[in-house]
Each structure stands twice: as structure tokens, then as C-alpha cells.
C-alpha positions in Angstrom: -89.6 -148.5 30.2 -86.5 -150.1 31.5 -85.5 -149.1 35.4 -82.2 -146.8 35.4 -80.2 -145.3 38.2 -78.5 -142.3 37.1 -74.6 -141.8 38.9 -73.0 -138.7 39.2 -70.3 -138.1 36.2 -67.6 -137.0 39.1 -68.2 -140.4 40.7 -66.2 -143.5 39.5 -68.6 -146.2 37.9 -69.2 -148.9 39.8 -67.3 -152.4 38.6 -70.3 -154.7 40.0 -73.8 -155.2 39.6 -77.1 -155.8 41.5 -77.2 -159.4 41.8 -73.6 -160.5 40.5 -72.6 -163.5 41.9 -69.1 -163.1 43.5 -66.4 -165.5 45.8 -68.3 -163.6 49.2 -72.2 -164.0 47.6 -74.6 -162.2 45.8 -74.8 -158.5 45.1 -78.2 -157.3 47.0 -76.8 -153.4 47.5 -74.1 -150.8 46.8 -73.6 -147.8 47.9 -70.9 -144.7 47.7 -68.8 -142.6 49.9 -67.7 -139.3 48.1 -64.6 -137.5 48.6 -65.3 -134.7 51.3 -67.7 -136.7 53.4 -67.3 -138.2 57.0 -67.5 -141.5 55.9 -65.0 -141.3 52.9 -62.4 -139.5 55.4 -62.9 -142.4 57.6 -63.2 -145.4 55.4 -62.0 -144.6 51.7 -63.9 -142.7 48.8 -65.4 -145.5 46.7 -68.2 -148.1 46.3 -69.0 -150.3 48.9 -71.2 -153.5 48.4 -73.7 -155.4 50.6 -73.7 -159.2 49.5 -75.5 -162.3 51.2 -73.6 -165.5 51.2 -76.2 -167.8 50.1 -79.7 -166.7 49.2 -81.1 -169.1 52.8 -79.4 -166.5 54.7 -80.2 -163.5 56.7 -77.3 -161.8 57.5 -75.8 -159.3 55.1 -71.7 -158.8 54.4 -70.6 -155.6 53.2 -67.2 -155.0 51.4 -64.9 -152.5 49.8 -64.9 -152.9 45.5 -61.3 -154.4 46.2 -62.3 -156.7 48.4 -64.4 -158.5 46.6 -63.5 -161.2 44.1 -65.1 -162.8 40.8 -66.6 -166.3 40.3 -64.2 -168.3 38.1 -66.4 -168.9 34.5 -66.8 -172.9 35.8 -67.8 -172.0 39.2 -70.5 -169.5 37.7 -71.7 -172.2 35.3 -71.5 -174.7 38.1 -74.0 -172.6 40.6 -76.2 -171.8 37.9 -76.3 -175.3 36.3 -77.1 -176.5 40.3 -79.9 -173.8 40.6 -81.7 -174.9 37.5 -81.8 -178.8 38.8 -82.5 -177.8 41.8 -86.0 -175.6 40.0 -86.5 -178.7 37.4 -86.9 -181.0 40.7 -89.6 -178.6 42.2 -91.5 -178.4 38.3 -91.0 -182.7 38.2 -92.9 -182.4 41.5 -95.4 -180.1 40.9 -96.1 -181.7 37.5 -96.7 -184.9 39.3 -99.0 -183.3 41.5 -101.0 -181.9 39.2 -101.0 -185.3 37.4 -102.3 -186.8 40.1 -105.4 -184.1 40.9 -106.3 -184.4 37.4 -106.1 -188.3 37.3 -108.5 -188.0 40.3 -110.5 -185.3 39.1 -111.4 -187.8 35.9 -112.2 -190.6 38.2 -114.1 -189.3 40.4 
């Protein structure tokens, strides 16, 4: 069974997703301030968004849906291409490494 979250039909749907990569990071959280409340009388009714930077940080950002901007289509496929060398290096390594216990493992 697939995971769903189920949002309100009076609430606006959300224009990001869970782990969308944006200009400001990655999409780790969102979260929304209905009209009526404190917080939505103080800050805006809408979603808001908690991004990290780059995945080697600890520090979370959070932003309004307007504040936040889209990856350009070659800047997407540039990060992405730079993650998968990045995993091929560490499966190159670890395939030499098991090379090498095997080699030994038949020698000794």
C-alpha cells in the first residue's frame, strides 16, 4: 500500500514536495497555517517549508511557498548526474574491496 497524507479540501494544495530539490536545498518538511489561527494572523495563511542546504548539514531553513525557487532543468540534471558519480566511486571501491578479500580468501 502506498503512503498518503490526506489535506483538507478548504486548504490550498501544496506546490512542492517531500524531497524536491529547490535554489535554497532540499524539501525535508512542510507545514500549514490556516486562516483563523495565531500563526496565520501573524505570518500569512499558507504553506511553509523546511529545507536543508546540502544533505552534510544540520541546520534546517524554513520559507514561505513564494520564497522559494526551482532548480533550472540543467542544474537538476547537473546535481543528480554529480550524486550518481559520486555513489559509482563508493561501488568502484567497494567492488575492489571485495575483489581483493576474495583474491585472498582463494589464496590462502
Amino acid at each position: 500500500m502506498q503512503p498518503t497524507i490526506s489535506i483538507p479540501k478548504h486548504w490550498d494544495y501544496p506546490r512542492f514536495a517531500l524531497e524536491q530539490r529547490t535554489e535554497q536545498g532540499t524539501i525535508l518538511g512542510l507545514y500549514y497555517y490556516p486562516s483563523g489561527t495565531e500563526l496565520a494572523e501573524q505570518f500569512g495563511v499558507g504553506w511553509r517549508y523546511a529545507l536543508m542546504s546540502n544533505k552534510n548539514s544540520d541546520e534546517l531553513f524554513h520559507f514561505q511557498e513564494d520564497q522559494i525557487k526551482l532548480l533550472s532543468p540543467e542544474e537538476l540534471f547537473r546535481q543528480i548526474t554529480a550524486e550518481i558519480d559520486v555513489y559509482q566511486q563508493q561501488i568502484n571501491i567497494l567492488n575492489r574491496k571485495l575483489t581483493a578479500l576474495t583474491q585472498g580468501t582463494n589464496n590462502g
